[in-house]
LUMNU-842114 format. One record per residue (C-alpha): residue in one letter; x, y, z. Coordinates in steps of 0.25 Angstrom, whole numbers, plus 5000, padded with zeros to 4 digits. Each point is the difference from the previous one (the first is absolute). Layout:
<sites>
aXYZ;...
</sites>
This chain:
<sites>
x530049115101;x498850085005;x499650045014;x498949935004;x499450145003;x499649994986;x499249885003;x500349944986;x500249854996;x501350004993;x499849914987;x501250024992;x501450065001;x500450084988;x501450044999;x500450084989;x501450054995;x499950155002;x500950095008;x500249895007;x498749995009;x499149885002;x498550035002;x498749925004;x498749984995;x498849965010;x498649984995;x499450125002;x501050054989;x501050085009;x501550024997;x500850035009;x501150115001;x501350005009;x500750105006;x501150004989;x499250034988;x499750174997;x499349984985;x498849934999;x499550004987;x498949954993;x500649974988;x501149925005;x500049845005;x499449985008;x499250105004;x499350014986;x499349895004;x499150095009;x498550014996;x499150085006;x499649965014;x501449955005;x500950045011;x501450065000;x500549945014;x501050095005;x501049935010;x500150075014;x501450055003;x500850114994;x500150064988;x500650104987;x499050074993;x498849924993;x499850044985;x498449944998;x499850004983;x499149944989;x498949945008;x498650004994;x498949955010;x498450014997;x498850095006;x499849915012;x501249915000;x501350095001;x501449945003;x500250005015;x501450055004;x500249955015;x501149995011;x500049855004;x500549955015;x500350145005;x500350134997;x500650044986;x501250125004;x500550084990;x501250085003;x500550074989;x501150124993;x499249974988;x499050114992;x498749935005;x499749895009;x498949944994;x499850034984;x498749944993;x500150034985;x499149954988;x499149935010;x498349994999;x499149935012;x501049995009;x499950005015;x501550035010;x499849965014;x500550005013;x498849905005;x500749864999;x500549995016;x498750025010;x501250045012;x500350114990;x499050134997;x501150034989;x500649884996;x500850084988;x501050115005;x500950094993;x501150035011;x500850114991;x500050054986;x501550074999;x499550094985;x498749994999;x498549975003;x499349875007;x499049964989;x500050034985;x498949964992;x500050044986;x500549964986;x498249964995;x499749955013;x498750015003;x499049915010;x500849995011;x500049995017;x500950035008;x499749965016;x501049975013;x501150064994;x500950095011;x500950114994;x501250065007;x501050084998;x500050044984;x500750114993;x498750014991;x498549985002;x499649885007;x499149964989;x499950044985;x498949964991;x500050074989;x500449974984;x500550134993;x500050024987;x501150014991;x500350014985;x499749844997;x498550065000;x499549875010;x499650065009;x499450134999;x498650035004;x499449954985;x500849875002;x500149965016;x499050025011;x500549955014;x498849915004;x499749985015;x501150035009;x499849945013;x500950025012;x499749985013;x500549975014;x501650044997;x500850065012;x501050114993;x500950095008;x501150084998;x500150024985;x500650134993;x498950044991;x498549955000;x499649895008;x498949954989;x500250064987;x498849954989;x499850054987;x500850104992;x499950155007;x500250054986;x498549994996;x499950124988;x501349924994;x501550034998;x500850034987;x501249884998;x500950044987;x499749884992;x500949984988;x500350135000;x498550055002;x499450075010;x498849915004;x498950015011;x499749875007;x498949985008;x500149895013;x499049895000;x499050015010;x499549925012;x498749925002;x499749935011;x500850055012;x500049965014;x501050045009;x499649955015;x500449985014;x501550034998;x500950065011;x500850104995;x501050095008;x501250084999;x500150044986;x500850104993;x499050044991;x498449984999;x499549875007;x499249964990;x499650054985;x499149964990;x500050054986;x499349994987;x499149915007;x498850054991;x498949905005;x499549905010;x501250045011;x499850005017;x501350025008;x499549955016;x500249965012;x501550045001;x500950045011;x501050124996;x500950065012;x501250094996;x499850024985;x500950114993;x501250005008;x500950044990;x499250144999;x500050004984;x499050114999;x499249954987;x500049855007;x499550015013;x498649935003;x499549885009;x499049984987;x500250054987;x499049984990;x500750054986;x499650054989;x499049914990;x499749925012;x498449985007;x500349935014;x499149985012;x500850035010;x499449955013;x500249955016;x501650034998;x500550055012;x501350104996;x500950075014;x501150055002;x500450034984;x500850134995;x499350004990;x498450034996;x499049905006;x499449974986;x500250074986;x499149984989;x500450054986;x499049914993;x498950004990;x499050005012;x498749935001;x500649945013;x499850005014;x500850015012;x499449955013;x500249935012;x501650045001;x500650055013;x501050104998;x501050055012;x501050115000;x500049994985;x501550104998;x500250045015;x501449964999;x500250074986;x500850135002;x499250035014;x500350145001;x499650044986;x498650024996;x500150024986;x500549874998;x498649944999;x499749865002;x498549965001;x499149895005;x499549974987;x500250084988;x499150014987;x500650054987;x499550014985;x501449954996;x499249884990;x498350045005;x499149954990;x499050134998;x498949985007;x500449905008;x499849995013;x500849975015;x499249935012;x500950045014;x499349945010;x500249945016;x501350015000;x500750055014;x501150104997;x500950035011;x501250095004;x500350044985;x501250094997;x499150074993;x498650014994;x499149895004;x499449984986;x500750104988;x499049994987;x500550064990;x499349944987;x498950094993;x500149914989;x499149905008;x498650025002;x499049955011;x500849985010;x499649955014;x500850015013;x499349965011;x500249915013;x501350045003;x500750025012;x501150124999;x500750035013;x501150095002;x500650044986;x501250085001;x499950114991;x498850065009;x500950115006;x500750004988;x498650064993;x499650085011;x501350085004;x500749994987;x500050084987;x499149924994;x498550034995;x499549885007;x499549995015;x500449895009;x498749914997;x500249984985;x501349905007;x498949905001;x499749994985;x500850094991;x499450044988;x501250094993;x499050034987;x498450045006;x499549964986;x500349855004;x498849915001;x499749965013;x499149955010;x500449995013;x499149945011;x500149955014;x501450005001;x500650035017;x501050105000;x500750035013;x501350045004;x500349915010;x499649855004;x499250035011;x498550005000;x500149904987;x499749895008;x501149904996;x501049905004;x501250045003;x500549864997;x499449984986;x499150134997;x498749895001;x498850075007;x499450015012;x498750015006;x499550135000;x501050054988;x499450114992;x500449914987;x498849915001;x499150004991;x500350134996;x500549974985;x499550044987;x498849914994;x500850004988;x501049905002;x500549984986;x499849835001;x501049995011;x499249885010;x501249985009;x500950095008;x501649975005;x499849875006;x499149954989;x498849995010;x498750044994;x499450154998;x499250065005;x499849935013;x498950095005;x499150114994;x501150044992;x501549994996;x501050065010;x501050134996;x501549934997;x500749874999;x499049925010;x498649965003;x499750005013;x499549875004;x499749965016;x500549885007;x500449944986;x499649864999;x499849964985;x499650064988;x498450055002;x499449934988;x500549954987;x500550124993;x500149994985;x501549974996;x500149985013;x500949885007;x500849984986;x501250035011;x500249975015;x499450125007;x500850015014;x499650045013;x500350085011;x501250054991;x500950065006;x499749865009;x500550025015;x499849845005;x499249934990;x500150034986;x498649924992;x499949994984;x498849974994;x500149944986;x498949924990;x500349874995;x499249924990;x500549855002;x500449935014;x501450005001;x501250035009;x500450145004;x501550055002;x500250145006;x501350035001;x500750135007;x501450074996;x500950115005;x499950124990;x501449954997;x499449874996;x500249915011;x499149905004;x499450025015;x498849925002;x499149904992;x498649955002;x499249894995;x498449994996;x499749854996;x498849984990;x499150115002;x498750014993;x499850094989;x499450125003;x500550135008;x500849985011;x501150065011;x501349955002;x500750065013;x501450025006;x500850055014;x500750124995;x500150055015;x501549955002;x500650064986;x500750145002;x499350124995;x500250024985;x499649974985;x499849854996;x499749914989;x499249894999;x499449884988;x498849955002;x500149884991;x498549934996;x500049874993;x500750024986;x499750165002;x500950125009;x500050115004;x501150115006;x499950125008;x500350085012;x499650055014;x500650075012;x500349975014;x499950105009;
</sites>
């Protein structure tokens, strides 16, 4: 039977003959799964009786693997794959955890147990990756989902192609690949792996020829407000993802442990991709802070990078590891790259190495470069460059670019920043002192609005005084909750919008997923309004929070200090 955490009105038991297992079937059209069953498939009794818009009801307790294949939702209505009455723990000496194969409009998540931030969790995968999305699968979300402890990637969405000819880039696009809020740590290789890396194509003997095949491409992808750390390889990387593509919001700490040279990046953006890559804060990591080996026509904005390869062979400065690193491994000619408000801190290396000449009209502006570790490097060593170009490394002068209104300094101090968060101060030098062309970007790291003032502030933040509320209506504005102060020292407010009178749930979780606090708004009015909470006695540190309004929710995070 159900939990009543479904909240469904059981009508009919259905029990059908089939490895044994006996499975129910409430009127909003959910099935339920127990803890026994690995395979569920689509085509198959009774699970081909799913139509798009029901639910796969996952029982709470321990598990195998789960093998997910031969689901067909609709734009709009996608099969719903849930944990029910708790959490769902997979525990596993199996090649994946998770598998999705053949599946379209389909949506796995960990959101069916409020107490619970990440109601699906995948304990241990003894040969393999966490998630495996592929076979055709296409249209998917994948949310609430922690991965640990895997001898693979943590998630894998990608179909390659192969001498069957379905899936190659004539045959097979990968449509809108949405995965968000996921905690994933400790896995071998990368901790999100989207899109095949092999953009120009690989020669496969196919009955007995030598044939290139291309890999399909993405369309649609948005990767946000994951926590990724400790990963052998790079944290996350996104490939052939050709058009409408935003990686944001993400936290990656300790990326490319492993010290595999030509897989170390908190960001990597591959070859045949064009990502907006923005507001993802990136510490601590072996590897580069962001790569970009893409077509161009991107920007990269708003990302906080700290001692981006400090720990990467310390004492050996030609191992080179950079805050973000530009290349013209797949650069559409004449397109162009957009570096702007970022705050680059501590890096190994250079603090931005641009390194395409393909490109053309590139603008870096805004950014905020402190203490790049090649400096002394360039100034003492047998090099032809001086200390300065650390900052921005241009290794080719014949590279199209305009900088403007970027602060350079070698250390901290006169930058007028938190030490806490890097936000600014009054008085910093960074206010109001960017460049006008801001290349469309309205917001800065917290979301709140730019500019605030004459004109937009230099790096990650705006500066904002006393912060009480959003100054106007912004457009595109309060589509999310904006939170404020964050970090939040006693009080922690969120502002959100709401269309309907309804109830509001806010509910506050450990960055391991533990519930820690809830609070209620009855029936408030539609229109824009502030919900707040007493953070004052929760320890210092990163949390999670949902903020669930009416039928409608949203995730994020904040910090304590």
């Amino acid at each position: 039977m159900m939990a009543s955490a479904t909240r469904c009105l059981l009508i009919t038991l259905m029990c059908f003959v089939a490895a044994g297992r006996c499975w129910s079937f409430s009127q909003n059209r959910g099935f339920s799964v127990d803890t026994l069953t690995t395979v569920i498939d689509g085509s198959y009794p009774p699970y081909n009786q799913v139509l798009a818009g029901d639910t796969l009801l996952l029982e709470h307790g321990k598990r195998d693997f789960i093998l997910l294949r031969n689901f067909q939702g609709e734009a709009g209505k996608p099969v719903v794959v849930i944990n029910n009455g708790g959490i769902v723990n997979i525990n596993t000496d199996h090649y994946f955890g998770i598998s999705v194969r053949n599946c379209r409009y389909i949506k796995f998540t960990g959101t069916g147990d409020a107490d619970h931030f990440y109601g699906i969790k995948i304990e241990r995968v003894g040969h393999g990756g966490g998630i495996g999305i592929g076979s055709l699968s296409s249209d998917f979300e994948i949310d609430h989902v922690s991965i640990e402890n895997c001898l693979g990637p943590g998630i894998n969405a990608k179909t390659d192609p192969d001498c069957s000819f379905t899936s190659t880039r004539d045959k097979f696009t990968q449509f809108n690949s949405i995965i968000h809020d996921n905690y994933i740590s400790g896995v071998s290789n990368e901790g999100l792996y989207v899109g095949s890396s092999k953009y120009f194509g690989q020669t496969v003997n196919c009955e007995g020829r030598d044939t290139l095949l291309l890999p399909s491409l993405l369309d649609g992808v948005r990767i946000f407000n994951n926590i990724i750390r400790y990963t052998g390889w790079d944290g996350i990387q996104v490939s052939s993802a050709s058009s409408d593509c935003q990686v944001f919001d993400n936290t990656i700490i300790f990326d490319s442990q492993d010290e595999s040279y030509n897989q170390m990046s908190g960001i990597l953006l591959g070859g045949g991709s064009k990502c907006d890559c923005f507001n993802n804060y990136i510490s601590q990591g072996k590897g580069n802070g962001i790569e970009n080996h893409g077509l161009g026509g991107n920007r990269i904005f708003n990302n906080i990078i700290v001692d981006a390869g400090r720990s990467y062979m310390p004492l050996d400065s030609t191992l080179m590891r950079h805050g973000i690193y530009i290349s013209d491994v797949s650069v559409q000619i004449d397109s162009s790259f957009s570096i702007i408000n970022n705050d680059i801190i501590n890096p190994k290396s250079d603090g931005i190495r641009f390194a395409s000449i393909l490109s053309k009209h590139n603008l870096l502006a805004s950014n905020l470069i402190i203490n790049p570790g090649s400096y002394d490097f360039y100034e003492n060593g047998n090099t032809s460059f001086k200390g300065k170009d650390s900052y921005i490394m241009l290794p080719n002068v014949s590279a199209d670019v305009t900088m403007q209104n970027n602060y350079l300094s070698r250390t901290a101090e006169g930058a007028g920043f938190s030490d806490i968060d890097y936000t600014l101060l009054p008085g910093s030098p960074l206010i109001d002192s960017a460049y006008f062309d801001n290349k469309g970007v309205v917001f800065d790291f917290y979301h709140h609005p730019r500019p605030y003032g004459t004109a937009s502030d230099i790096g990650a933040f705006e500066f904002i005084p006393a912060y009480f509320g959003i100054p106007g209506d912004t457009s595109g504005f309060l589509t999310r909750p904006i939170l404020f102060p964050n970090p939040a020292r006693t009080i922690l407010f969120i502002q959100y919008k709401t269309s309907l009178k309804t109830d509001v749930f806010l509910d506050i979780y450990s960055l391991n997923g533990i519930h820690v606090k809830r609070a209620k708004q009855e029936q408030v009015i539609a229109g824009r309004q502030v919900i707040k909470v007493d953070v004052e006695k929760f320890e210092p540190g990163i949390f999670l929070y949902t903020l669930r309004v009416g039928k409608y929710s949203s995730s994020g995070k904040f910090v304590k200090w």
